[in-house]
N, C-alpha and C positions, 0 to 999 in steps of 0.2 A: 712667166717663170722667173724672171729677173727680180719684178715687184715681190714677188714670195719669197726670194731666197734674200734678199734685201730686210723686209719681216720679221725672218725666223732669227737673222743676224739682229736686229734691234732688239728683240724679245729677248735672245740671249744675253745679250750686252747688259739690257735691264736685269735679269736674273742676277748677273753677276755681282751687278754694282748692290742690287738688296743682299744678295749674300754677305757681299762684304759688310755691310752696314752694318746687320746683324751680330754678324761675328765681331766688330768694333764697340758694340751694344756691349754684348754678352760681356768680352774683355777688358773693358773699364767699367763695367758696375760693381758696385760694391757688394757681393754675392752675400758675402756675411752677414752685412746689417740686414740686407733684406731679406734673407735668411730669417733670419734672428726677429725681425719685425713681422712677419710672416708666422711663427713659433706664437706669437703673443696671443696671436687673433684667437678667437672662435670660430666656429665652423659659420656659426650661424650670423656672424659679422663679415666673414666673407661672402658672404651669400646674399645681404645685403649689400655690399657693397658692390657686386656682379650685378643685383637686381637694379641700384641704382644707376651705375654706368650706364647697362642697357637702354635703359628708360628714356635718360639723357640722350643717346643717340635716337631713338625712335622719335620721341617729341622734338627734335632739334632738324632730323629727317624730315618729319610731317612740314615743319613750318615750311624750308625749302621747297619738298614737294607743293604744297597747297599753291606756293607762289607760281611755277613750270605751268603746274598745268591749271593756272589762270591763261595761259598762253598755249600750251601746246596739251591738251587733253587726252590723248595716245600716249603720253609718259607714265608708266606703273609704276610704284613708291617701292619695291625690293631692289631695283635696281638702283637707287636715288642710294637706297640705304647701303647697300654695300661700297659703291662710289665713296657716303662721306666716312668709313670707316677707316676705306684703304688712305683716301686721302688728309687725315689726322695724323696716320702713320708718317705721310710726305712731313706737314707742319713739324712733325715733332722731331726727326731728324734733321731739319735746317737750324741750320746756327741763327742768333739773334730771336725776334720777338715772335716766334712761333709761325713763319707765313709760309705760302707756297702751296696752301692747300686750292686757294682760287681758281686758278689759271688750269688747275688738274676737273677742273668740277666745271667751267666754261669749255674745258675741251672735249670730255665727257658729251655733254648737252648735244654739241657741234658733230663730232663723230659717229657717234651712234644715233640720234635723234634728229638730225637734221638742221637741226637751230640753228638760226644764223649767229653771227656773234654777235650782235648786238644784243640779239633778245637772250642769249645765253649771260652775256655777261650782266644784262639788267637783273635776271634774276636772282645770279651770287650776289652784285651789292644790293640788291634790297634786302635780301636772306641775313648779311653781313653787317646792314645799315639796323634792323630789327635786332639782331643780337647784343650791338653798342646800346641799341636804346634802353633794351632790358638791362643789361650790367648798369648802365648809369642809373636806372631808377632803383638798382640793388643797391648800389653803393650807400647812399645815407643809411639802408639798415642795416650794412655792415658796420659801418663807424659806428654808428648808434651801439651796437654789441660791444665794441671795443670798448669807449668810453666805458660803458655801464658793466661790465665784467671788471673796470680797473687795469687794463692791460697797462695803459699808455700814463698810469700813474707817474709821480716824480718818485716815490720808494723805489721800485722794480727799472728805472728808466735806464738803458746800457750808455744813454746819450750824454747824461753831465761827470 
Protein backbone atom coordinates (compact mmCIF):
# COMPACT_ATOMS: atom_id res chain seq x y z
CA UNK A 1 0.00 0.00 0.00
CA UNK A 2 2.73 2.51 0.92
CA UNK A 3 4.86 1.38 -2.54
CA UNK A 4 1.43 2.44 -4.38
CA UNK A 5 0.64 5.50 -2.71
CA UNK A 6 4.39 6.48 -3.01
CA UNK A 7 3.73 5.77 -7.12
CA UNK A 8 0.71 7.62 -7.71
CA UNK A 9 2.72 10.63 -5.65
CA UNK A 10 5.79 10.25 -8.24
CA UNK A 11 3.44 9.97 -11.29
CA UNK A 12 1.81 13.05 -10.10
CA UNK A 13 4.94 15.00 -9.32
CA UNK A 14 5.89 13.99 -12.93
CA UNK A 15 2.50 15.28 -14.48
CA UNK A 16 3.09 18.35 -12.82
CA UNK A 17 6.47 19.21 -13.57
CA UNK A 18 5.46 18.27 -17.74
CA UNK A 19 2.64 20.55 -17.33
CA UNK A 20 4.65 23.22 -16.26
CA UNK A 21 7.14 22.72 -19.09
CA UNK A 22 4.61 22.88 -21.42
CA UNK A 23 2.85 25.82 -20.27
CA UNK A 24 6.67 27.50 -20.22
CA UNK A 25 6.86 26.13 -24.00
CA UNK A 26 3.65 27.52 -24.97
CA UNK A 27 4.55 31.20 -23.18
CA UNK A 28 7.79 32.02 -24.71
CA UNK A 29 7.37 30.86 -28.20
CA UNK A 30 6.93 33.08 -30.51
CA UNK A 31 3.28 32.26 -31.54
CA UNK A 32 3.26 34.84 -34.41
CA UNK A 33 6.14 33.86 -36.37
CA UNK A 34 5.17 30.35 -36.17
CA UNK A 35 1.83 31.44 -36.82
CA UNK A 36 2.82 33.20 -39.69
CA UNK A 37 5.36 30.35 -40.89
CA UNK A 38 2.71 27.92 -40.64
CA UNK A 39 0.21 30.36 -43.02
CA UNK A 40 2.99 30.00 -45.84
CA UNK A 41 3.03 26.24 -45.95
CA UNK A 42 0.88 24.03 -48.23
CA UNK A 43 -1.12 21.54 -47.00
CA UNK A 44 0.72 19.11 -48.96
CA UNK A 45 4.27 20.47 -47.53
CA UNK A 46 2.93 19.83 -44.25
CA UNK A 47 2.17 16.46 -44.95
CA UNK A 48 5.41 15.93 -46.16
CA UNK A 49 7.06 17.04 -43.64
CA UNK A 50 4.62 14.84 -41.05
CA UNK A 51 5.48 12.00 -43.43
CA UNK A 52 9.17 12.80 -43.16
CA UNK A 53 9.47 13.24 -39.17
CA UNK A 54 7.65 9.87 -38.95
CA UNK A 55 9.76 8.05 -41.04
CA UNK A 56 12.82 9.47 -39.22
CA UNK A 57 11.52 8.13 -36.11
CA UNK A 58 10.60 4.67 -37.43
CA UNK A 59 13.90 4.13 -39.17
CA UNK A 60 15.85 5.55 -36.21
CA UNK A 61 13.56 3.10 -33.88
CA UNK A 62 14.22 0.04 -36.21
CA UNK A 63 18.17 0.65 -35.89
CA UNK A 64 17.80 0.74 -31.81
CA UNK A 65 15.37 -2.01 -31.93
CA UNK A 66 17.49 -4.52 -34.33
CA UNK A 67 20.50 -3.70 -31.83
CA UNK A 68 17.97 -4.91 -28.08
CA UNK A 69 16.88 -7.69 -29.61
CA UNK A 70 20.41 -8.94 -30.91
CA UNK A 71 20.18 -9.51 -27.04
CA UNK A 72 16.99 -9.82 -25.57
CA UNK A 73 14.47 -11.13 -28.53
CA UNK A 74 11.11 -10.89 -26.37
CA UNK A 75 11.45 -7.03 -26.92
CA UNK A 76 8.52 -5.77 -29.56
CA UNK A 77 9.51 -2.58 -31.67
CA UNK A 78 6.02 -0.23 -30.72
CA UNK A 79 7.22 -0.06 -27.41
CA UNK A 80 10.91 0.92 -28.48
CA UNK A 81 9.07 3.44 -30.59
CA UNK A 82 6.96 5.25 -28.24
CA UNK A 83 9.97 5.16 -25.60
CA UNK A 84 12.10 7.11 -28.20
CA UNK A 85 9.46 9.74 -29.01
CA UNK A 86 8.63 10.44 -25.39
CA UNK A 87 12.24 10.58 -24.76
CA UNK A 88 13.26 13.37 -27.60
CA UNK A 89 10.65 15.31 -25.86
CA UNK A 90 13.07 14.83 -22.29
CA UNK A 91 16.37 15.97 -24.93
CA UNK A 92 14.61 18.77 -26.21
CA UNK A 93 13.60 20.52 -23.07
CA UNK A 94 17.08 20.24 -21.33
CA UNK A 95 19.16 23.14 -21.62
CA UNK A 96 22.62 22.88 -23.57
CA UNK A 97 23.50 20.32 -26.27
CA UNK A 98 20.30 18.38 -26.46
CA UNK A 99 20.99 15.29 -23.90
CA UNK A 100 19.15 13.41 -21.33
CA UNK A 101 17.29 11.26 -23.56
CA UNK A 102 19.97 8.18 -22.73
CA UNK A 103 19.71 7.43 -19.25
CA UNK A 104 15.50 7.62 -20.05
CA UNK A 105 15.82 4.71 -22.69
CA UNK A 106 18.55 2.49 -20.46
CA UNK A 107 16.01 2.71 -17.79
CA UNK A 108 13.27 1.79 -19.95
CA UNK A 109 15.24 -1.46 -21.22
CA UNK A 110 15.86 -2.19 -17.15
CA UNK A 111 12.23 -1.63 -15.76
CA UNK A 112 10.09 -3.07 -18.06
CA UNK A 113 12.27 -5.76 -19.75
CA UNK A 114 14.51 -6.86 -17.36
CA UNK A 115 17.90 -5.78 -18.79
CA UNK A 116 20.41 -5.55 -16.84
CA UNK A 117 22.23 -2.29 -17.03
CA UNK A 118 25.03 -3.10 -18.62
CA UNK A 119 23.49 -4.83 -21.61
CA UNK A 120 20.81 -1.76 -21.52
CA UNK A 121 23.30 0.67 -21.65
CA UNK A 122 25.55 -1.31 -24.35
CA UNK A 123 22.66 -0.93 -26.41
CA UNK A 124 22.00 3.05 -26.32
CA UNK A 125 25.74 3.57 -27.02
CA UNK A 126 25.91 1.46 -29.91
CA UNK A 127 22.38 3.03 -31.12
CA UNK A 128 24.32 6.54 -30.19
CA UNK A 129 27.84 5.51 -31.41
CA UNK A 130 25.92 4.43 -35.05
CA UNK A 131 24.12 7.68 -35.18
CA UNK A 132 27.65 9.87 -34.71
CA UNK A 133 28.92 7.58 -37.49
CA UNK A 134 26.33 8.35 -39.91
CA UNK A 135 26.32 12.36 -39.16
CA UNK A 136 30.00 12.21 -39.69
CA UNK A 137 29.83 10.54 -43.05
CA UNK A 138 26.93 13.27 -43.87
CA UNK A 139 28.93 15.82 -43.05
CA UNK A 140 31.32 16.17 -46.17
CA UNK A 141 28.06 16.14 -48.32
CA UNK A 142 26.77 18.91 -46.39
CA UNK A 143 29.92 21.18 -46.75
CA UNK A 144 30.11 19.95 -50.20
CA UNK A 145 26.36 21.71 -50.63
CA UNK A 146 27.46 24.72 -48.98
CA UNK A 147 30.47 25.30 -50.90
CA UNK A 148 28.91 24.59 -54.38
CA UNK A 149 25.47 26.60 -53.62
CA UNK A 150 28.05 29.69 -52.78
CA UNK A 151 26.66 30.14 -49.26
CA UNK A 152 30.16 30.65 -47.70
CA UNK A 153 31.15 33.03 -50.55
CA UNK A 154 33.48 36.27 -49.65
CA UNK A 155 30.29 38.58 -51.55
CA UNK A 156 27.31 37.36 -49.01
CA UNK A 157 30.19 36.65 -45.98
CA UNK A 158 28.47 38.49 -42.51
CA UNK A 159 32.23 37.65 -41.11
CA UNK A 160 34.59 40.53 -42.85
Amino acid sequence: MKTKLRSWFLRLFLIIILAFLLWWVVRNAPRAEIWAAFRELQLWEIAVLMAANTMLYVLVTIRWWLIVRADARHIPYLPLLGVRVSVFGVSYFTYGPQVGEEPLQVLFLQRKYGLTYTRATASVLMDKSLEFLIDFMLLPLGLSAVFRAGVLTESNSSFS
